[in-house]
PDB file of N, CA, C and O in Angstrom:
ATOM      1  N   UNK A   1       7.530-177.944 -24.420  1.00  0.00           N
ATOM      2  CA  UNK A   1       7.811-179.092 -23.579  1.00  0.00           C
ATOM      3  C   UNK A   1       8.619-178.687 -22.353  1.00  0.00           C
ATOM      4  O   UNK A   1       8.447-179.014 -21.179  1.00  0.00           O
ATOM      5  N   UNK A   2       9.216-178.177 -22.708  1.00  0.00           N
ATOM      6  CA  UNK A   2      10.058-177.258 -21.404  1.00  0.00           C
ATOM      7  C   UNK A   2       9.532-176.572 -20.194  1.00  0.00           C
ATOM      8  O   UNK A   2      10.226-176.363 -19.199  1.00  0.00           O
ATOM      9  N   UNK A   3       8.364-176.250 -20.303  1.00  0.00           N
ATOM     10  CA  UNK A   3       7.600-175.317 -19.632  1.00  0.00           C
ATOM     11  C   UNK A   3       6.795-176.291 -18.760  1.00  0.00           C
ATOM     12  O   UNK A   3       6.468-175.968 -17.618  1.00  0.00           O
ATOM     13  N   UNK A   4       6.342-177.971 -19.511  1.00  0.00           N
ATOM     14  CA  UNK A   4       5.747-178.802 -18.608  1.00  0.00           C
ATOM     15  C   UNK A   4       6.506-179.440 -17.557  1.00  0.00           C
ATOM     16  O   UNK A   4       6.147-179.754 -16.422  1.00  0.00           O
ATOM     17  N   UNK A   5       7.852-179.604 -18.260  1.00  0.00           N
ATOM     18  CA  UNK A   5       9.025-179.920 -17.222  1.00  0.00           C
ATOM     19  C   UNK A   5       9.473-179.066 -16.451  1.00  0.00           C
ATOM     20  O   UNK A   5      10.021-179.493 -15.434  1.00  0.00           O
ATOM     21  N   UNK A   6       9.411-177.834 -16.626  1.00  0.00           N
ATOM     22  CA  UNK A   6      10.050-177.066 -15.458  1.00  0.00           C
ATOM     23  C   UNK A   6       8.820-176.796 -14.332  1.00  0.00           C
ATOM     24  O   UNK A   6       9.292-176.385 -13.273  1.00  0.00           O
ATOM     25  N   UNK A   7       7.612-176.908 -14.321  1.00  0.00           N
ATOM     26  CA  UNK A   7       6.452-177.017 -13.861  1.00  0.00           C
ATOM     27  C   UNK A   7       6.280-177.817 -12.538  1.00  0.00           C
ATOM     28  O   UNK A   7       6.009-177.501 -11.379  1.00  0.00           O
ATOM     29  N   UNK A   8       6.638-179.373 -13.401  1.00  0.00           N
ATOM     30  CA  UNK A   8       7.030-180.772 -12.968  1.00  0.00           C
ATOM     31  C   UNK A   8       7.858-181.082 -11.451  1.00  0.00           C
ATOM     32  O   UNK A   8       7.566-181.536 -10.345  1.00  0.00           O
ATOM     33  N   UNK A   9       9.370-180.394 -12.328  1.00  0.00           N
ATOM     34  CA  UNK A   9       9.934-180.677 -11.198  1.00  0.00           C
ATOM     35  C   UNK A   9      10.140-179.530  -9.869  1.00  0.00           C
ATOM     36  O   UNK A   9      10.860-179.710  -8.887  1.00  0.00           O
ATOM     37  N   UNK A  10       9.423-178.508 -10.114  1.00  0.00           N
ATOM     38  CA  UNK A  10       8.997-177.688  -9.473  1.00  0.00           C
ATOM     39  C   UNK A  10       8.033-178.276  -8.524  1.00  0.00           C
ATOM     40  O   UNK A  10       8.349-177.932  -7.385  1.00  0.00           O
ATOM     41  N   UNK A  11       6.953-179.050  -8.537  1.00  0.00           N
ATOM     42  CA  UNK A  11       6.283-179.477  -8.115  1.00  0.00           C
ATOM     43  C   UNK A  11       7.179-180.420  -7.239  1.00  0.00           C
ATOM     44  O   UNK A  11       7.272-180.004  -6.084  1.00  0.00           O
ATOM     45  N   UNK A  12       7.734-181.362  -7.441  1.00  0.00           N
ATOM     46  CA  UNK A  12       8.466-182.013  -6.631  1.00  0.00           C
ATOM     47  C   UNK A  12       9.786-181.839  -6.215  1.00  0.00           C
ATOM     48  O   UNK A  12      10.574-182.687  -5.795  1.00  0.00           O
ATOM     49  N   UNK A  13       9.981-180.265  -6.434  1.00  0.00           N
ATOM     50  CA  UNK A  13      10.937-180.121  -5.391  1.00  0.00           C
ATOM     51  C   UNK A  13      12.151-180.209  -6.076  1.00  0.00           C
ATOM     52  O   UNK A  13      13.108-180.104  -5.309  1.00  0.00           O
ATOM     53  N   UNK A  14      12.447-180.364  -7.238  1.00  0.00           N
ATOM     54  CA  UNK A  14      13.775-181.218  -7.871  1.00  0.00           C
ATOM     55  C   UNK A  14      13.987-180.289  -8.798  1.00  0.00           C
ATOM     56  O   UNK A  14      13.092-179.639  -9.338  1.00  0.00           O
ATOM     57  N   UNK A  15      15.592-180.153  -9.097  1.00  0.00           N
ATOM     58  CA  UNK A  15      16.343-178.916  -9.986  1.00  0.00           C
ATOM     59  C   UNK A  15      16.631-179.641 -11.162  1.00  0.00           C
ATOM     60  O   UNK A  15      17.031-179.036 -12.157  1.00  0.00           O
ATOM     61  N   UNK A  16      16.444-181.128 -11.170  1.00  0.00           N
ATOM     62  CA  UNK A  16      16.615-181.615 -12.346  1.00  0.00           C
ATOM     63  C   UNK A  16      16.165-183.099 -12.426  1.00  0.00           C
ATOM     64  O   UNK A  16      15.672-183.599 -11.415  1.00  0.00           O
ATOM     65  N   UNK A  17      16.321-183.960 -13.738  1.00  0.00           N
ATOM     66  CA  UNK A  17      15.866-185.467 -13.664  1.00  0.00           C
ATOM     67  C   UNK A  17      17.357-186.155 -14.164  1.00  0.00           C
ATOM     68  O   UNK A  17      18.182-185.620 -14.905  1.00  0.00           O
ATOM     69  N   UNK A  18      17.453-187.714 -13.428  1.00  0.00           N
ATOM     70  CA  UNK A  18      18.535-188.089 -13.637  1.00  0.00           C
ATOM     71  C   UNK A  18      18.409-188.568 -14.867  1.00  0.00           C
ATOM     72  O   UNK A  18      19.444-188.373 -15.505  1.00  0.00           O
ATOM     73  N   UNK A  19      17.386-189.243 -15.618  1.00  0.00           N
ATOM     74  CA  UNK A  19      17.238-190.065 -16.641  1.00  0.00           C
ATOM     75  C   UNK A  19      15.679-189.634 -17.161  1.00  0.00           C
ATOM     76  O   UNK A  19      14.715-189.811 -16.415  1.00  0.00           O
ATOM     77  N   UNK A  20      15.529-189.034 -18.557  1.00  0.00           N
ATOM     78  CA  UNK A  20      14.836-189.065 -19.190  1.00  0.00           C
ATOM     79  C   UNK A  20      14.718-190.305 -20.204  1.00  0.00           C
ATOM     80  O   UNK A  20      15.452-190.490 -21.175  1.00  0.00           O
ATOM     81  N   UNK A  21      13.693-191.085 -19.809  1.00  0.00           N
ATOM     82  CA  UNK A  21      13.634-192.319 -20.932  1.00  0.00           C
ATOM     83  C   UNK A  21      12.553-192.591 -21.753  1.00  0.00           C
ATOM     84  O   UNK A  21      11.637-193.244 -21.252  1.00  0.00           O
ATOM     85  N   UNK A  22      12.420-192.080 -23.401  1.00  0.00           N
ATOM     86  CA  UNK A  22      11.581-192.382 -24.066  1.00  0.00           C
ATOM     87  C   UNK A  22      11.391-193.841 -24.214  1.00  0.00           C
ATOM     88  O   UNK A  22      12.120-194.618 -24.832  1.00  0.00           O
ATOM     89  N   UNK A  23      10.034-194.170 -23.393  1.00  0.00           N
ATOM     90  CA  UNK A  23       9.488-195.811 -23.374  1.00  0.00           C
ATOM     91  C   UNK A  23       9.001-195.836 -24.924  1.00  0.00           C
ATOM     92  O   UNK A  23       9.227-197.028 -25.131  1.00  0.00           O
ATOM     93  N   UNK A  24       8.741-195.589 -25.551  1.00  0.00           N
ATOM     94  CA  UNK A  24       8.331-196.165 -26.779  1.00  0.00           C
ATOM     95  C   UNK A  24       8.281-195.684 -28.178  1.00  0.00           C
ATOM     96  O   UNK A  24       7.635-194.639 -28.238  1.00  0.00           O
ATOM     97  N   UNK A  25       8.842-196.169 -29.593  1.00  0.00           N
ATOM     98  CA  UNK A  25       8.925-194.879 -30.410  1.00  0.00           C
ATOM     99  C   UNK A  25       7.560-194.867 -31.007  1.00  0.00           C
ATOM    100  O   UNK A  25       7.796-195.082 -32.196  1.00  0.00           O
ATOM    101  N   UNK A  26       6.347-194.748 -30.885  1.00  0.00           N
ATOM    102  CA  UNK A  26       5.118-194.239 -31.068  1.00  0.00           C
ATOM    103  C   UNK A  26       4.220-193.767 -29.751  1.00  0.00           C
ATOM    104  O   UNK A  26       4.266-193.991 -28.542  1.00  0.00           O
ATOM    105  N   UNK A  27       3.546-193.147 -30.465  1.00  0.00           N
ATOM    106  CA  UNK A  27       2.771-192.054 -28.696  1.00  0.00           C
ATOM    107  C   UNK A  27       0.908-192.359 -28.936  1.00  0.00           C
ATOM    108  O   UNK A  27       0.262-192.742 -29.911  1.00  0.00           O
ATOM    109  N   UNK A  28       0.659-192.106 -28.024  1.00  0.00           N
ATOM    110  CA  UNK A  28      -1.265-192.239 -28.253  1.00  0.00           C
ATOM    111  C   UNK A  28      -1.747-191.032 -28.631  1.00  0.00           C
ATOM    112  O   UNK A  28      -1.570-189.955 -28.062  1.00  0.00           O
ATOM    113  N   UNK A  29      -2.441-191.284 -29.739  1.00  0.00           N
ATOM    114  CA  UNK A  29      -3.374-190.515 -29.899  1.00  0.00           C
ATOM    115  C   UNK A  29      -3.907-188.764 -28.795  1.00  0.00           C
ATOM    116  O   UNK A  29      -4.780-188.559 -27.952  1.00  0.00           O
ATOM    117  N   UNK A  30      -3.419-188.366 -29.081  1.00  0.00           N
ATOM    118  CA  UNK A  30      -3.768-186.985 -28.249  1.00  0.00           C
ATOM    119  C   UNK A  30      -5.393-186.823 -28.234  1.00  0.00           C
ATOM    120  O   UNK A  30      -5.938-186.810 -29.338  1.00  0.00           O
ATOM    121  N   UNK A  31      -6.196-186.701 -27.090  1.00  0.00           N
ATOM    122  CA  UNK A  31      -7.507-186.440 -26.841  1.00  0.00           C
ATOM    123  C   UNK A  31      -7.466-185.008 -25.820  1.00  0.00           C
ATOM    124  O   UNK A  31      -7.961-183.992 -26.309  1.00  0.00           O
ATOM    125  N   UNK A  32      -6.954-184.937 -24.588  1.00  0.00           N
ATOM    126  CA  UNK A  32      -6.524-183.623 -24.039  1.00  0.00           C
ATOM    127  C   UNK A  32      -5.487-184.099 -22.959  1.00  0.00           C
ATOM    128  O   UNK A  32      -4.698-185.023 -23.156  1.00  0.00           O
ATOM    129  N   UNK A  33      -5.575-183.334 -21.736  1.00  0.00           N
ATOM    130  CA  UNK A  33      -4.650-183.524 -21.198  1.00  0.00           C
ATOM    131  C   UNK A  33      -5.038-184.577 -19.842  1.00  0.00           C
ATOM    132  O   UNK A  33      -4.255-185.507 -19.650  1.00  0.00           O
ATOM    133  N   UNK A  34      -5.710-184.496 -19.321  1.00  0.00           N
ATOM    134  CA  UNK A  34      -6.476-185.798 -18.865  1.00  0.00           C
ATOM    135  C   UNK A  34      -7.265-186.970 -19.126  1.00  0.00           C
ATOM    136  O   UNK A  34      -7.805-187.524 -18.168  1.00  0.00           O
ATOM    137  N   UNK A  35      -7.447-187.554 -20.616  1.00  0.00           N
ATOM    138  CA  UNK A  35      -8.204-188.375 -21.287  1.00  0.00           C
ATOM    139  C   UNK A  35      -6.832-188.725 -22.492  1.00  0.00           C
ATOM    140  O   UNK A  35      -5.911-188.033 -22.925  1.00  0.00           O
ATOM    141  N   UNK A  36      -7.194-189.899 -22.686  1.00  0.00           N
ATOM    142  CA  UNK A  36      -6.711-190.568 -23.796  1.00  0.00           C
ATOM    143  C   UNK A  36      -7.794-191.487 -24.325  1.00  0.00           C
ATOM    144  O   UNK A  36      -8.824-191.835 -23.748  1.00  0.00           O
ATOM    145  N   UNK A  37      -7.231-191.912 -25.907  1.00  0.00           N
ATOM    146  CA  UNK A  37      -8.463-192.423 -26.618  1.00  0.00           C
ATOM    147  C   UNK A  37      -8.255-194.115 -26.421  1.00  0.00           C
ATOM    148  O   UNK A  37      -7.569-194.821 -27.161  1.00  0.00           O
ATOM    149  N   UNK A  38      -8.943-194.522 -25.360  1.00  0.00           N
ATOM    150  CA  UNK A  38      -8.960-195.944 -25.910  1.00  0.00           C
ATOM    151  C   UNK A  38     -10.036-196.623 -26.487  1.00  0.00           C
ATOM    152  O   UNK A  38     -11.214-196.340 -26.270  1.00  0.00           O
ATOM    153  N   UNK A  39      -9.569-197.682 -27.355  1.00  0.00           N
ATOM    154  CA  UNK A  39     -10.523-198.177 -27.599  1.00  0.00           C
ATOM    155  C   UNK A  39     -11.691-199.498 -27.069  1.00  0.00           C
ATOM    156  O   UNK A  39     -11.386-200.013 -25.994  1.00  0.00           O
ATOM    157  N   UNK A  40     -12.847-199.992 -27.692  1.00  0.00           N
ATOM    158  CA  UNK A  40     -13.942-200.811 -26.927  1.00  0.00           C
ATOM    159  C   UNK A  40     -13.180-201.887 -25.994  1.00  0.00           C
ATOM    160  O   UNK A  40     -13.578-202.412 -24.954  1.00  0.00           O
ATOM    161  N   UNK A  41     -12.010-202.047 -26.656  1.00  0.00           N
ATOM    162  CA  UNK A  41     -11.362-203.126 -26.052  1.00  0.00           C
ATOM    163  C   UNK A  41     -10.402-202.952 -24.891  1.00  0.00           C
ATOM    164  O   UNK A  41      -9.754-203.777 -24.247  1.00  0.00           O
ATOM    165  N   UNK A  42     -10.531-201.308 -24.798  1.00  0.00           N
ATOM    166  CA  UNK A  42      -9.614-201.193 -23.839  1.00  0.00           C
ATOM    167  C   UNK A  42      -7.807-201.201 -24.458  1.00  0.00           C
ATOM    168  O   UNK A  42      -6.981-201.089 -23.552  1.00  0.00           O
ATOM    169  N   UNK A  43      -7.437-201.282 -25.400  1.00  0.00           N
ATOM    170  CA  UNK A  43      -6.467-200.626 -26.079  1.00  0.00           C
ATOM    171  C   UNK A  43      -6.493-199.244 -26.276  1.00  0.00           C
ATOM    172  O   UNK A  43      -7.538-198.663 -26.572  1.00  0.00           O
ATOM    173  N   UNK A  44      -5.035-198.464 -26.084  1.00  0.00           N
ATOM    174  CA  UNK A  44      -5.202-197.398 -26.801  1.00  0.00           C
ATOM    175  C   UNK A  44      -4.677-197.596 -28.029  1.00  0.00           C
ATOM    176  O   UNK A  44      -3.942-198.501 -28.423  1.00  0.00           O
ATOM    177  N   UNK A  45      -5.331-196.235 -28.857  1.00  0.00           N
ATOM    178  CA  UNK A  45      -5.366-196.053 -30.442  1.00  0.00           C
ATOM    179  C   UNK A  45      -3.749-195.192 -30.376  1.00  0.00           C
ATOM    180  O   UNK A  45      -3.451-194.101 -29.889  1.00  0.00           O
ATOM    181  N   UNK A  46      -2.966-196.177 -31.058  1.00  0.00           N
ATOM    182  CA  UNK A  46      -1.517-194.841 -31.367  1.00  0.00           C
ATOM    183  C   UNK A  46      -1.331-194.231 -32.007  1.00  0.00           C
ATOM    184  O   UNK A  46      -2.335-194.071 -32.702  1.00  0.00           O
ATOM    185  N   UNK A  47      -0.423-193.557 -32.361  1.00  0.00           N
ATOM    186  CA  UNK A  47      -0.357-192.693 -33.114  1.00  0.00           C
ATOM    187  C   UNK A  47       0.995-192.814 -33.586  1.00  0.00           C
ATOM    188  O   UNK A  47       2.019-192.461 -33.003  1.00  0.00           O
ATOM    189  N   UNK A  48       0.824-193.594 -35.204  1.00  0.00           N
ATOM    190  CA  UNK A  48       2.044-193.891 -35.671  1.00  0.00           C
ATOM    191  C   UNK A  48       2.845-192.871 -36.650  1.00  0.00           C
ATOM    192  O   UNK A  48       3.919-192.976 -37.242  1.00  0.00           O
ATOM    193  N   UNK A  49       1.927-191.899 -36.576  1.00  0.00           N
ATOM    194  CA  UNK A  49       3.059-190.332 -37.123  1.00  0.00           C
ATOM    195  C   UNK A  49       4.217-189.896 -36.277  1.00  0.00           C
ATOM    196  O   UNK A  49       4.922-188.899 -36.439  1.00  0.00           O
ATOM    197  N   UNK A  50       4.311-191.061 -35.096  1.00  0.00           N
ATOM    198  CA  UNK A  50       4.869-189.402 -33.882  1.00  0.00           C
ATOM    199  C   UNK A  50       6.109-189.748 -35.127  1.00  0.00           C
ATOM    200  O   UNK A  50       6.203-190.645 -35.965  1.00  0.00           O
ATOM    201  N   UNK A  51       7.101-188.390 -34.727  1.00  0.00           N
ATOM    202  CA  UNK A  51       8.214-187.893 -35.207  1.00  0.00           C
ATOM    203  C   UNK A  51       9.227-188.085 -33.971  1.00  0.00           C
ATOM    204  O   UNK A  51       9.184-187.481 -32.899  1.00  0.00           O
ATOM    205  N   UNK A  52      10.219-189.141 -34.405  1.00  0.00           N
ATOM    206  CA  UNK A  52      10.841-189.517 -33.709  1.00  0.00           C
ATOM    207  C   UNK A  52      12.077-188.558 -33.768  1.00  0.00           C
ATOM    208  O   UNK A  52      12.640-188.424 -32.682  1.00  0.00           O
ATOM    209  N   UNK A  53      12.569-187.920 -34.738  1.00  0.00           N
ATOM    210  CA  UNK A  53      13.642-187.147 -34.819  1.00  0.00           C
ATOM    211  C   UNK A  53      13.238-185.446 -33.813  1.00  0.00           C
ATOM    212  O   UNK A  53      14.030-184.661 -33.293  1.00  0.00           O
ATOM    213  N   UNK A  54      11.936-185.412 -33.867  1.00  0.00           N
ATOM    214  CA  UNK A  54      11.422-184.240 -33.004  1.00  0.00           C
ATOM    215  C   UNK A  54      11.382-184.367 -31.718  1.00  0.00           C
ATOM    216  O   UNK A  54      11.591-183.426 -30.952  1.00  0.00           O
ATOM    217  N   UNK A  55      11.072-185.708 -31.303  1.00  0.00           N
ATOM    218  CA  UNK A  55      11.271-185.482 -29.718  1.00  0.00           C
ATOM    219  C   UNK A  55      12.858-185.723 -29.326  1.00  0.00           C
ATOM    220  O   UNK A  55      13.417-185.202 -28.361  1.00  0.00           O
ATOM    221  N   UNK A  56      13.493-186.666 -30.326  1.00  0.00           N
ATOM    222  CA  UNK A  56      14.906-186.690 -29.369  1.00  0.00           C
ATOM    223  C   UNK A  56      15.494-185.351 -29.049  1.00  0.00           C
ATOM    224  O   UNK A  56      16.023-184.960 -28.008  1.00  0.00           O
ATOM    225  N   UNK A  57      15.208-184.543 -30.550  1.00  0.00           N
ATOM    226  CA  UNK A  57      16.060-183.415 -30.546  1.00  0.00           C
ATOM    227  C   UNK A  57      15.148-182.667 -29.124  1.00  0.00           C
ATOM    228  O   UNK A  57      15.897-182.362 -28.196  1.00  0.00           O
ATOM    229  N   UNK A  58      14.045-182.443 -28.959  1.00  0.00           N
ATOM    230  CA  UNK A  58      13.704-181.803 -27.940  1.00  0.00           C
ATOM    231  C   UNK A  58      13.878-182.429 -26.367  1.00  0.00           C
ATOM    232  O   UNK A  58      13.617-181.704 -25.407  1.00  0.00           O
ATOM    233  N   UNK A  59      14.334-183.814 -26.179  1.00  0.00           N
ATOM    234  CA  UNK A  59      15.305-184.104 -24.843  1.00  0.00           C
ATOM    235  C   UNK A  59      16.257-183.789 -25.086  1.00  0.00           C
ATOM    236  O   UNK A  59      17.023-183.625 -24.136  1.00  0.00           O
ATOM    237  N   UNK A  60      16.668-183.573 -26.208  1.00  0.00           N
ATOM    238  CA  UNK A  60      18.636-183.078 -25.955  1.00  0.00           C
ATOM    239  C   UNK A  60      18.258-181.809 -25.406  1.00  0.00           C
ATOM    240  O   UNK A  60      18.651-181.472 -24.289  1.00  0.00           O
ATOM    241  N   UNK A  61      17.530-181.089 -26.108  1.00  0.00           N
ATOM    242  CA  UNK A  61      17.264-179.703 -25.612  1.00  0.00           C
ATOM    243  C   UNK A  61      17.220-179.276 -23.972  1.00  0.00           C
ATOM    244  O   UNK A  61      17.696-178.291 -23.407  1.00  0.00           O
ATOM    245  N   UNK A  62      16.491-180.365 -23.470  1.00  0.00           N
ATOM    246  CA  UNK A  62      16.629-180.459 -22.089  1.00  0.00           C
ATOM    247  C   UNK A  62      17.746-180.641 -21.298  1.00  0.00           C
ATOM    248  O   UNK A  62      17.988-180.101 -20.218  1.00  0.00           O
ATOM    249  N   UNK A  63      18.446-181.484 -21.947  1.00  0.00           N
ATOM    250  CA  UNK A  63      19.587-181.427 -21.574  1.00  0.00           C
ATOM    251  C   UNK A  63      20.144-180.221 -21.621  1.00  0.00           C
ATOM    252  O   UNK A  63      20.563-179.821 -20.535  1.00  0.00           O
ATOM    253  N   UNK A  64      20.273-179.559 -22.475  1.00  0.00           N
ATOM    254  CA  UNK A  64      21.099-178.483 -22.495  1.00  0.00           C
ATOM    255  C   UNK A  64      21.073-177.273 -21.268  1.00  0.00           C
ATOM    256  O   UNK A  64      21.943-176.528 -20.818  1.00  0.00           O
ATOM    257  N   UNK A  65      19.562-177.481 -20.959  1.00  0.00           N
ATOM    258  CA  UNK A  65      18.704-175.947 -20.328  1.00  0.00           C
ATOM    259  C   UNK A  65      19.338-176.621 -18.521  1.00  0.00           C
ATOM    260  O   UNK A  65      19.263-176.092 -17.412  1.00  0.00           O
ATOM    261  N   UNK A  66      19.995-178.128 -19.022  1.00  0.00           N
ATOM    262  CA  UNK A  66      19.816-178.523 -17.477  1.00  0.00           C
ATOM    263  C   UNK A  66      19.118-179.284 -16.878  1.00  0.00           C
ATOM    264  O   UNK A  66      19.401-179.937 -15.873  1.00  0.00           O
ATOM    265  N   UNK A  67      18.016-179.240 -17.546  1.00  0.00           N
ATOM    266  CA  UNK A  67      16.776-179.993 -16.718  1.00  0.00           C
ATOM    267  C   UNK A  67      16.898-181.779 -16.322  1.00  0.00           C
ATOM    268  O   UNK A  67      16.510-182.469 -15.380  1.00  0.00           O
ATOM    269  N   UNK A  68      17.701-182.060 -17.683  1.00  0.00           N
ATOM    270  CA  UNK A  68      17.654-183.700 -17.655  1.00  0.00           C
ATOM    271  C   UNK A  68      19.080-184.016 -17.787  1.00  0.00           C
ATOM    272  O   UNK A  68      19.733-183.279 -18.526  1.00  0.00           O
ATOM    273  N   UNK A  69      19.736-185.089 -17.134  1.00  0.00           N
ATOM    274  CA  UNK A  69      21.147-185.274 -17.013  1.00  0.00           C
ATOM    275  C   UNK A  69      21.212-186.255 -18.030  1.00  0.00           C
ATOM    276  O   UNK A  69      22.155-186.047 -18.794  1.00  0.00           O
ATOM    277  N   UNK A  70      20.634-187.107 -18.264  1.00  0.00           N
ATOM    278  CA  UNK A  70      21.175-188.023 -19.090  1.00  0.00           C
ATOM    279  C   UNK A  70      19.728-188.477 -19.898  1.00  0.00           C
ATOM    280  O   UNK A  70      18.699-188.249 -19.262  1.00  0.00           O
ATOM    281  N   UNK A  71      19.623-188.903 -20.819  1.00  0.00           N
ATOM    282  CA  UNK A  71      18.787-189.391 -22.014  1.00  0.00           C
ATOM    283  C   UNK A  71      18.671-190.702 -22.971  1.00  0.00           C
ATOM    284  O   UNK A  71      19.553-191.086 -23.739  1.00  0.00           O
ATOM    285  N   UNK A  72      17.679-191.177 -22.812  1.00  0.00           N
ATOM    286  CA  UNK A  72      17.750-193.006 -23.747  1.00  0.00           C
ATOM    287  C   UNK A  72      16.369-192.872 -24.230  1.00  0.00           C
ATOM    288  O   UNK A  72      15.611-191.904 -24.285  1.00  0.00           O
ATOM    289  N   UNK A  73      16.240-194.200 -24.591  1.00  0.00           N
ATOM    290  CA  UNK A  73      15.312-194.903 -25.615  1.00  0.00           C
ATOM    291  C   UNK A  73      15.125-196.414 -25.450  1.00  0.00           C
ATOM    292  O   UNK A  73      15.990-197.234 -25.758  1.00  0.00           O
ATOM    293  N   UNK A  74      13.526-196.814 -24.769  1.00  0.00           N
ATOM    294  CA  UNK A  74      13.760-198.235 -24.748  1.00  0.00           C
ATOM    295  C   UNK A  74      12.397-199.096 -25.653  1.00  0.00           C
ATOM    296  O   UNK A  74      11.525-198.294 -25.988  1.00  0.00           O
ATOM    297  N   UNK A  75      12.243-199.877 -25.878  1.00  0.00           N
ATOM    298  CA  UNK A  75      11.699-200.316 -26.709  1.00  0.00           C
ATOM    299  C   UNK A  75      11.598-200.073 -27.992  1.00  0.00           C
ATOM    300  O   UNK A  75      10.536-200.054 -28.613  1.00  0.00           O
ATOM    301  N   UNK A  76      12.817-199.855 -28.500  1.00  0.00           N
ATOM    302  CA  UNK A  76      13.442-199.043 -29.741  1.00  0.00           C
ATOM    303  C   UNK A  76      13.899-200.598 -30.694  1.00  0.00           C
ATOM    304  O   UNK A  76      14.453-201.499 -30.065  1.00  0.00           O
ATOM    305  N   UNK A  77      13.665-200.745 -31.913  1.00  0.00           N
ATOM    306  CA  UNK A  77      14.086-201.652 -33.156  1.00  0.00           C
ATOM    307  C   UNK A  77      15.103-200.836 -33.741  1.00  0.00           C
ATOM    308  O   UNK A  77      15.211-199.631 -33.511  1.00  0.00           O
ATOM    309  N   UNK A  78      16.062-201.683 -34.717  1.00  0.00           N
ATOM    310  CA  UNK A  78      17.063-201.109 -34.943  1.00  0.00           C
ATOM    311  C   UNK A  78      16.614-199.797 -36.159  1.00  0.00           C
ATOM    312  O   UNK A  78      17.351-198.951 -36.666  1.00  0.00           O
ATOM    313  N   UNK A  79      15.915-199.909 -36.255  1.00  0.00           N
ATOM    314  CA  UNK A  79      15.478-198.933 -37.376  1.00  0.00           C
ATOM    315  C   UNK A  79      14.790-197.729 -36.669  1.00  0.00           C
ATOM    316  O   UNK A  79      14.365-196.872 -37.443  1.00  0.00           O
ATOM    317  N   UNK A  80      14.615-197.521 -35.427  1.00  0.00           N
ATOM    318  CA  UNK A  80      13.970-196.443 -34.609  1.00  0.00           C
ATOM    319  C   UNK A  80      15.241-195.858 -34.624  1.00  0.00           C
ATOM    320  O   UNK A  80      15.488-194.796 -35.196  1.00  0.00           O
ATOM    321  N   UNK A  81      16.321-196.755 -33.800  1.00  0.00           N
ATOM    322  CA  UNK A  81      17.692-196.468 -33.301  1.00  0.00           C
ATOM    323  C   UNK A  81      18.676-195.683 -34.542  1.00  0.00           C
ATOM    324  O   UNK A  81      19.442-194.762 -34.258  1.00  0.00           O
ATOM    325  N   UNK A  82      18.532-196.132 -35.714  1.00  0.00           N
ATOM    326  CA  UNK A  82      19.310-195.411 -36.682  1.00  0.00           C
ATOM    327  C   UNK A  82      18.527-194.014 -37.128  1.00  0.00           C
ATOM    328  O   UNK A  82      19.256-193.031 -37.260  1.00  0.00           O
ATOM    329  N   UNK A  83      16.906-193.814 -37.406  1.00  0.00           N
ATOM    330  CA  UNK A  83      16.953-192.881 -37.339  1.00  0.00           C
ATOM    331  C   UNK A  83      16.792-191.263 -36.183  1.00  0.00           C
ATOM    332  O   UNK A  83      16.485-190.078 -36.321  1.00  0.00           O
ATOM    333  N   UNK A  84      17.201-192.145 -35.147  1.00  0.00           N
ATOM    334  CA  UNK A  84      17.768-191.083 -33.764  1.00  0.00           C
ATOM    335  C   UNK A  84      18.718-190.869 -34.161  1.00  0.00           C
ATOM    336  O   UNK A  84      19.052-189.687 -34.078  1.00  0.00           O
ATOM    337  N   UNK A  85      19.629-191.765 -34.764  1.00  0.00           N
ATOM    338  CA  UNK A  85      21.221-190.968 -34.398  1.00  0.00           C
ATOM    339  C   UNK A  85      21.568-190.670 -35.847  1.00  0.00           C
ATOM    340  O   UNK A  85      22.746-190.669 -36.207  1.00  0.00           O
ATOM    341  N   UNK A  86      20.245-190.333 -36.960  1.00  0.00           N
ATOM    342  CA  UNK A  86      20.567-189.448 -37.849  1.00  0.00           C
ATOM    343  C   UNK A  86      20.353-187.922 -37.688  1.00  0.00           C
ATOM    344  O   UNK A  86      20.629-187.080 -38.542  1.00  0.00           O
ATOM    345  N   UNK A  87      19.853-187.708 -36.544  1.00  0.00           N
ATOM    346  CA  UNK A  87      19.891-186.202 -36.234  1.00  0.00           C
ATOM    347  C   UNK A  87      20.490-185.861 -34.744  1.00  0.00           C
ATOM    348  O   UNK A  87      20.762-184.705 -34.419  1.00  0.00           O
ATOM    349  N   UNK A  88      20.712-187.274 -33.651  1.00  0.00           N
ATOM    350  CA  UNK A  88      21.057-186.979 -32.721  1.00  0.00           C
ATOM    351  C   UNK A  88      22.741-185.869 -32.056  1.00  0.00           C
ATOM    352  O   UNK A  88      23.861-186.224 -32.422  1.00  0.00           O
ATOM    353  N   UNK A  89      22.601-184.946 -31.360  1.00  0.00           N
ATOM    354  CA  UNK A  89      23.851-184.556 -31.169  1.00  0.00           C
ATOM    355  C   UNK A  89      24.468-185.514 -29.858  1.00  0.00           C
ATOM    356  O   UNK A  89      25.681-185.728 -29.852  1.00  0.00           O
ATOM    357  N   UNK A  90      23.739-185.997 -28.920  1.00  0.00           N
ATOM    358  CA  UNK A  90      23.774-186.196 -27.796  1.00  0.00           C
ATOM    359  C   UNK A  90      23.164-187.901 -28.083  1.00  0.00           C
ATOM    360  O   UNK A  90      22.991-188.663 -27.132  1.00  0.00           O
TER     361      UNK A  90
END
């Protein structure tokens, strides 16, 4: 993940991001890197495995390297929120 972000803000010029904000605690379906799976209706299909304790820990990580100054979570229920800050350091 690091490698897409340092890529990123390379591209635009920028040594870092002020606010990394995970919009949602489930992710879509992975198809590649330009396509996502929606469906007939024009919904996408999610993907209710994501691992929420894996990505926070990998924005803190960002934080650390520099890249991202500060870090949240929005559209989070209280039960997303408790298990972030069972592994969160940050």
């Amino acid at each position: 993940m690091f490698l897409e972000l340092s890529l990123s803000l390379k591209g635009l010029q920028m040594k870092y991001i002020d606010l990394y904000l995970i919009h949602s605690p489930v992710g879509w379906q992975y198809v590649n890197d330009k396509e996502m799976t929606i469906g007939r209706d024009g919904t996408p299909f999610l993907d209710m495995t994501t691992n929420l304790e894996s990505i926070w820990e990998s924005v803190e990580g960002q934080v650390e390297e520099g890249l991202v100054r500060s870090i949240g979570a929005s559209n989070y229920n209280i039960s997303h929120v408790r298990t972030i800050l069972s592994v969160a350091r940050i």
